[in-house]
C-alpha positions as CSV (number, residue, x, y, z in Angstrom):
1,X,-11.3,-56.8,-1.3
2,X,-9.9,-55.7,-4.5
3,X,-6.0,-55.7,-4.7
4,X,-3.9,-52.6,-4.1
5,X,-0.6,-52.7,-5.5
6,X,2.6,-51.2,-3.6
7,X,6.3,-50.3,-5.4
8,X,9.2,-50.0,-3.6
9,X,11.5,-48.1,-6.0
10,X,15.1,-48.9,-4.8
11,X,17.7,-46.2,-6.0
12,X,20.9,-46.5,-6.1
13,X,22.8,-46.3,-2.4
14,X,19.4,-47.2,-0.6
15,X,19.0,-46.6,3.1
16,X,18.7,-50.6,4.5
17,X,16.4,-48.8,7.5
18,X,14.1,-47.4,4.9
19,X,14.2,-49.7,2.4
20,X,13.3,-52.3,5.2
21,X,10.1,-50.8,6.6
22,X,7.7,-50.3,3.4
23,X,8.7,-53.8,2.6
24,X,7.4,-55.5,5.9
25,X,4.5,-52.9,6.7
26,X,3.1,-54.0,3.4
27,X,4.1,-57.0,3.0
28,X,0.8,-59.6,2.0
29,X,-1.1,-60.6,5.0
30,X,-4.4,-62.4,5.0
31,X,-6.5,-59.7,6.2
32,X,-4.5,-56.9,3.9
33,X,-5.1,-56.4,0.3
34,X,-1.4,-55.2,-0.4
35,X,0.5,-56.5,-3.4
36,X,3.8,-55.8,-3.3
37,X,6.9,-55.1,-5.4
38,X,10.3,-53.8,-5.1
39,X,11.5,-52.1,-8.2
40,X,14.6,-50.4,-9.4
41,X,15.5,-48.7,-12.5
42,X,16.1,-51.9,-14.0
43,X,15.9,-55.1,-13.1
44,X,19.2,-56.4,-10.8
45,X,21.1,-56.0,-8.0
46,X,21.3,-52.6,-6.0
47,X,24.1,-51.4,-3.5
48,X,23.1,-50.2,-0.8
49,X,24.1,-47.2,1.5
50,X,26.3,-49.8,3.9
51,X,27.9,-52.0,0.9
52,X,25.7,-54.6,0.5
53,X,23.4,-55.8,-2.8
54,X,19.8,-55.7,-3.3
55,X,17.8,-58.1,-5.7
56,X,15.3,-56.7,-7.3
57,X,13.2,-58.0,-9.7
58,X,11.5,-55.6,-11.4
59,X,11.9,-52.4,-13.1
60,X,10.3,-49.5,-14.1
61,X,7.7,-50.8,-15.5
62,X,6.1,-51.9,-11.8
63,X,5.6,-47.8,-11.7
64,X,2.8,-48.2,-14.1
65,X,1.1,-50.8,-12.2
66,X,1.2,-49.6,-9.2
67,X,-1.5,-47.5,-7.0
68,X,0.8,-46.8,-4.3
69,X,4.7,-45.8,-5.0
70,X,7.0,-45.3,-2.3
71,X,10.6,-43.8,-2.3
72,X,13.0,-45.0,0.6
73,X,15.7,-42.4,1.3
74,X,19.4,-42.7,-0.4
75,X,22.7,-41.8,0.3
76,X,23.5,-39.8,-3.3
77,X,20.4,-37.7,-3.2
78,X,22.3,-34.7,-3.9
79,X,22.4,-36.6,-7.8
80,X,19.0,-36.5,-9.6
81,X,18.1,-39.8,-10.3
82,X,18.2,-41.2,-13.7
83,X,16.1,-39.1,-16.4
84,X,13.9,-42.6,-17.2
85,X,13.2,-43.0,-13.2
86,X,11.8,-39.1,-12.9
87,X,9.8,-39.3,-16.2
88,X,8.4,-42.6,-15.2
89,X,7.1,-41.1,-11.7
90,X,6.0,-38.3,-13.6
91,X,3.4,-40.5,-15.4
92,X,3.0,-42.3,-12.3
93,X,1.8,-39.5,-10.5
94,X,-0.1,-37.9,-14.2
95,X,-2.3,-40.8,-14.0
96,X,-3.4,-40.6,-10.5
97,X,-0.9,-42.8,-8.3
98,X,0.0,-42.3,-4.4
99,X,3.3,-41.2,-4.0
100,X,5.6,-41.7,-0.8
101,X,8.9,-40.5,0.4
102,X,10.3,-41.5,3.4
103,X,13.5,-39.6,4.8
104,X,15.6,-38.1,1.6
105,X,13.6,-40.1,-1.0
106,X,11.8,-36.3,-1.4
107,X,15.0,-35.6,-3.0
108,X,13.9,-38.1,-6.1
109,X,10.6,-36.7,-6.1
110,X,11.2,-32.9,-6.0
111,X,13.8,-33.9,-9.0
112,X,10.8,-35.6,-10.8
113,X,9.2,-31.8,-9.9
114,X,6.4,-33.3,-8.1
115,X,6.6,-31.6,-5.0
116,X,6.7,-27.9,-7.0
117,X,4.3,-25.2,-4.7
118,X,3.8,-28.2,-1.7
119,X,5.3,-28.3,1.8
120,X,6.9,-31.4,2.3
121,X,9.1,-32.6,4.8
122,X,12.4,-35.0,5.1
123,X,15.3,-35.7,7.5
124,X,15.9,-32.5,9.3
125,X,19.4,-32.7,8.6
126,X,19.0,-32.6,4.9
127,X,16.1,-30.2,4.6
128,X,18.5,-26.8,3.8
129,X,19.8,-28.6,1.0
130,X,16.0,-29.8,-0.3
131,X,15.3,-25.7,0.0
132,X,18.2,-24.6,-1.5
133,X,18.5,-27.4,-4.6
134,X,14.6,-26.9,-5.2
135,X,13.5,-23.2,-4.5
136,X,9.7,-24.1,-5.6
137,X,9.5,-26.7,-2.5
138,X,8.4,-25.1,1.1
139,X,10.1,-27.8,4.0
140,X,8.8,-27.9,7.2
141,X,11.8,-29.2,9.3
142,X,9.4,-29.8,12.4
143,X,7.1,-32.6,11.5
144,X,7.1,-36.4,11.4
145,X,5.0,-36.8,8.2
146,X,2.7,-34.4,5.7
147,X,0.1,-36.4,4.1
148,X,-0.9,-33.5,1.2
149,X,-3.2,-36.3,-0.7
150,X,-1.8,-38.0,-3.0
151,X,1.4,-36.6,-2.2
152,X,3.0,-37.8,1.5
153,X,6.8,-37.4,2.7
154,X,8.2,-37.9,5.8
155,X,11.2,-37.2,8.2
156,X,13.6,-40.1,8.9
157,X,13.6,-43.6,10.0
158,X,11.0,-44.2,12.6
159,X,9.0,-40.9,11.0
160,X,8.9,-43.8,8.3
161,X,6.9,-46.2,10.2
162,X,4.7,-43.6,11.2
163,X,3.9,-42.7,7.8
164,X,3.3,-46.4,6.8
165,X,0.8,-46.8,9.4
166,X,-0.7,-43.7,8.7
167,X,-1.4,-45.0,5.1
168,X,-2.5,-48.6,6.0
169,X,-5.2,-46.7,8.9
170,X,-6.4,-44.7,5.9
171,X,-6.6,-47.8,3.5
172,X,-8.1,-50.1,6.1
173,X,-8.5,-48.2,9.5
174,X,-6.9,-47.9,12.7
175,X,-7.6,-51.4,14.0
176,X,-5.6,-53.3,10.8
177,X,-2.8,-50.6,11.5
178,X,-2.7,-51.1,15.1
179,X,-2.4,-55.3,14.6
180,X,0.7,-54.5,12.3
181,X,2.1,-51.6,15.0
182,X,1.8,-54.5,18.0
183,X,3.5,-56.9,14.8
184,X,6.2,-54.4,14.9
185,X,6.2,-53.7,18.5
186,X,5.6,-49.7,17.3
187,X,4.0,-47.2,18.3
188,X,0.5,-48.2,17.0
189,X,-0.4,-44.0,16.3
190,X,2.2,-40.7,16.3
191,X,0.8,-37.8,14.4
192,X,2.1,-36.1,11.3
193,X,2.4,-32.7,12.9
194,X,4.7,-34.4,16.2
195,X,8.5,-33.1,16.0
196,X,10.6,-34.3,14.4
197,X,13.6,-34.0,16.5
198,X,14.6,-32.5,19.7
199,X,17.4,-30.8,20.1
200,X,18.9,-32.4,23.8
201,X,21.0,-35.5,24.5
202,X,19.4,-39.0,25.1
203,X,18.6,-39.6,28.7
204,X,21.0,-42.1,30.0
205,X,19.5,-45.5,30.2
206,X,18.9,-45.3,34.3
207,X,16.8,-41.7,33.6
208,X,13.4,-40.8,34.4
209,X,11.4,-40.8,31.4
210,X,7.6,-40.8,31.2
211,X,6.8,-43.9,29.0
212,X,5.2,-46.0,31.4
213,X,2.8,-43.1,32.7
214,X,2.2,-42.8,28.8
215,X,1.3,-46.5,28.5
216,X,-0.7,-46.2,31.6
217,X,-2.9,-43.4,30.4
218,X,-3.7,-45.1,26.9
219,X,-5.1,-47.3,29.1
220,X,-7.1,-45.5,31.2
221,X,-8.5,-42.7,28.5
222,X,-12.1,-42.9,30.0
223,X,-10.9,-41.9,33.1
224,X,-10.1,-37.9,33.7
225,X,-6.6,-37.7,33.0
226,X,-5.7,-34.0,34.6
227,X,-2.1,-32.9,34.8
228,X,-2.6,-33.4,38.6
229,X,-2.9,-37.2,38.0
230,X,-0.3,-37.6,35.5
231,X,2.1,-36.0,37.6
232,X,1.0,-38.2,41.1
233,X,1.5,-41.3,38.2
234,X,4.8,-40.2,37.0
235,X,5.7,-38.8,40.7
236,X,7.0,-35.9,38.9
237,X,5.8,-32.2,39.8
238,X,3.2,-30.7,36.9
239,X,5.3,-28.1,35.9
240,X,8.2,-31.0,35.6
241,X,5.4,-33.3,33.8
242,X,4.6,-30.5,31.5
243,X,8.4,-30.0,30.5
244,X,9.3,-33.7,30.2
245,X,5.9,-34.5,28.4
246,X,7.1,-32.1,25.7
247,X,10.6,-32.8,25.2
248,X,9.7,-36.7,24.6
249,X,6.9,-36.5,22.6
250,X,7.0,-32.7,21.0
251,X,3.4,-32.4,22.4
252,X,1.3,-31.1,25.2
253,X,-0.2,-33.9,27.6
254,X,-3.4,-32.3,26.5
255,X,-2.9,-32.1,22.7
256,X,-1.5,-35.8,23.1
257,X,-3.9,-37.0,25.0
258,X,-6.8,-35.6,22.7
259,X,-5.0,-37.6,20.0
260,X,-4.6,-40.9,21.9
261,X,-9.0,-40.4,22.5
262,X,-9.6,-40.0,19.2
263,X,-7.5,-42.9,17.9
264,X,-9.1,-45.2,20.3
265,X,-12.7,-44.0,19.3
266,X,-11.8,-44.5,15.4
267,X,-10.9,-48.3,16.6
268,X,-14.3,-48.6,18.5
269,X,-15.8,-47.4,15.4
270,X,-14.3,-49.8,13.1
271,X,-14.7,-53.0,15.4
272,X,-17.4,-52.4,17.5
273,X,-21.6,-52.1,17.8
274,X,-21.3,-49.3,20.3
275,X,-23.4,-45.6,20.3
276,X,-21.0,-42.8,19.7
277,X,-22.3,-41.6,23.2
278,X,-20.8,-44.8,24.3
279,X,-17.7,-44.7,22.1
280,X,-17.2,-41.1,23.8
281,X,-17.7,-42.6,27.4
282,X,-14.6,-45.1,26.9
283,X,-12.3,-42.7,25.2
284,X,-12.8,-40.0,27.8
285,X,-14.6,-37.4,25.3
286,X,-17.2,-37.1,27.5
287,X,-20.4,-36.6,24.9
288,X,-21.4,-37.4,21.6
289,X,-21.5,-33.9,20.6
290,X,-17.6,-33.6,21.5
291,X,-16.6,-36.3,20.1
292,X,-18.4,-35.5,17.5
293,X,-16.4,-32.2,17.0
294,X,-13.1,-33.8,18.1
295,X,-13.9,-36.3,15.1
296,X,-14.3,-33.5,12.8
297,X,-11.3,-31.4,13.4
298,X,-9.1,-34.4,13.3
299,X,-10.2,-36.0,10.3
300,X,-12.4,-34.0,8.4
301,X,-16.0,-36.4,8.8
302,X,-18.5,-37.4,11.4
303,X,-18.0,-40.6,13.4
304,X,-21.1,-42.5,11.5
305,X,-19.3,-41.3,7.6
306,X,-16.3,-43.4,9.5
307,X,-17.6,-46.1,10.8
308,X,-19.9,-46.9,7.6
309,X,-16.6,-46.9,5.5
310,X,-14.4,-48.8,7.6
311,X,-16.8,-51.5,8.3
312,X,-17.9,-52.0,4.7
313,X,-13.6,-52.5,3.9
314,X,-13.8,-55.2,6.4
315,X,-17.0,-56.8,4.8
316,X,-15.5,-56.2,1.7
């Protein structure tokens, strides 16, 4: 498997949270092909947001290396970065690199201009500002993560985790991203288009909630999950189900559950000998044909295209 170099590029006032979480998804594992580096504008020590230092030791140079560059969020976004950091992801990005923000690392790129005519997203409480200090970017405040290929930001903290995962399921597949989600005791799959944020207090700790029906139906996709049985699991009225379902997750039970089917059937895929009239079975998709057209809608191929590419990575 050929090697796939990863830069963290720490500016100054680095968010620890973000920092932290490209730095362990992608950290070197024996069944990953990640190389990685954390880079700053020069080699040294960075503070970060809380005070303390970060070594790094590497500098710009690590941009032109790398295939994948990822921006953490910082405290001083409203300051452009350094002229040398912008032009150096402008050649980054000229010459064909990945480019990531998580939380207001977007500021950095939108400086560098990369994000000119997109829709990006960051943390919803510094998207105004983004709008307002670059009038050629379009922010959507509701979403986790916007993958726009090669191009990806996300909202912030966890929505940074998410992201990661989404990039290591479209490197290696679902199943390699679901062993580092169980690593991290994450959740293994949240889609880009799930808010963001909700605007209600936390439960207190002794509230209802409907996790564990949520862990119970991942398990139980092949079965037929109406809002009926949900509700009897969760001992919860629908209409109650519905409501709750929607302020924790930002989803429908049926949009989330349709997401949760066709994750599982792109694992199957990847790890498994089964028929796709079998894969749809065990997911709950009922028939080939659906799954078929599930598979489609969500990721733009046929299951076979799939499976043929994620199980030559692995023989790779």
């Amino acid at each position: 498997m050929d090697p796939h170099r990863v830069a963290v590029l720490v500016l100054p006032r680095v968010l620890p949270v973000d920092l932290g979480i490209p730095t362990q998804i992608f950290n070197p594992r024996p069944h990953t092909p990640y190389e990685l580096t954390v880079c700053g504008g020069a080699r040294g020590s960075v503070t970060t947001s809380t005070g303390f230092t970060v070594g790094v030791r590497a500098g710009l140079p690590a941009l032109a290396r790398a295939d994948t560059i990822i921006v953490p969020g910082y405290w001083e976004y409203q300051r452009p970065p350094a002229p040398e950091v912008t032009a150096a992801l402008k050649r980054a990005f000229r010459r064909g690199a990945r480019i990531v923000s998580i939380c207001t690392g977007a500021f950095a790129l939108a400086a560098a201009g990369l994000l000119n005519g997109r829709t990006v997203t960051t943390h919803w409480a510094s998207a105004d500002e983004l709008e307002e200090s670059y009038p050629q970017v379009r922010v959507d405040r509701s979403v986790l993560y916007i993958d726009d290929d090669p191009l990806l930001t996300s909202a912030g903290v966890t929505a940074g985790i998410d992201l990661c995962l989404h990039l290591v399921r479209k490197d290696l597949g679902a199943a390699v991203a679901n062993d580092i989600a169980r690593e991290l005791v994450a959740a293994p799959h949240r889609d880009g288009g799930q808010a963001q944020y909700i605007a209600q207090s936390l439960p207190e700790p002794t509230a209802h909630t409907l996790a564990d029906t949520r862990e119970w139906a991942v398990r139980h996709l092949a079965e037929a999950l109406t809002l009926d049985v949900l509700a009897r699991h969760a001992r919860v009225s629908t209409r109650t189900l519905v409501r709750m379902w929607r302020q924790e997750t930002g989803s429908t039970p049926h949009q989330w559950l349709l997401s949760a089917r066709v994750h599982h059937a792109r694992e199957l895929l990847e790890v498994t000998d089964l028929g796709i009239e079998q894969i749809a079975d065990r997911c709950g998709l009922g028939t080939g044909t659906n799954l078929r057209a599930r598979f489609r809608n969500a990721l733009g191929t046929t299951p076979s295209a799939y499976r043929r590419t994620f199980q030559q990575t692995r023989a790779d």
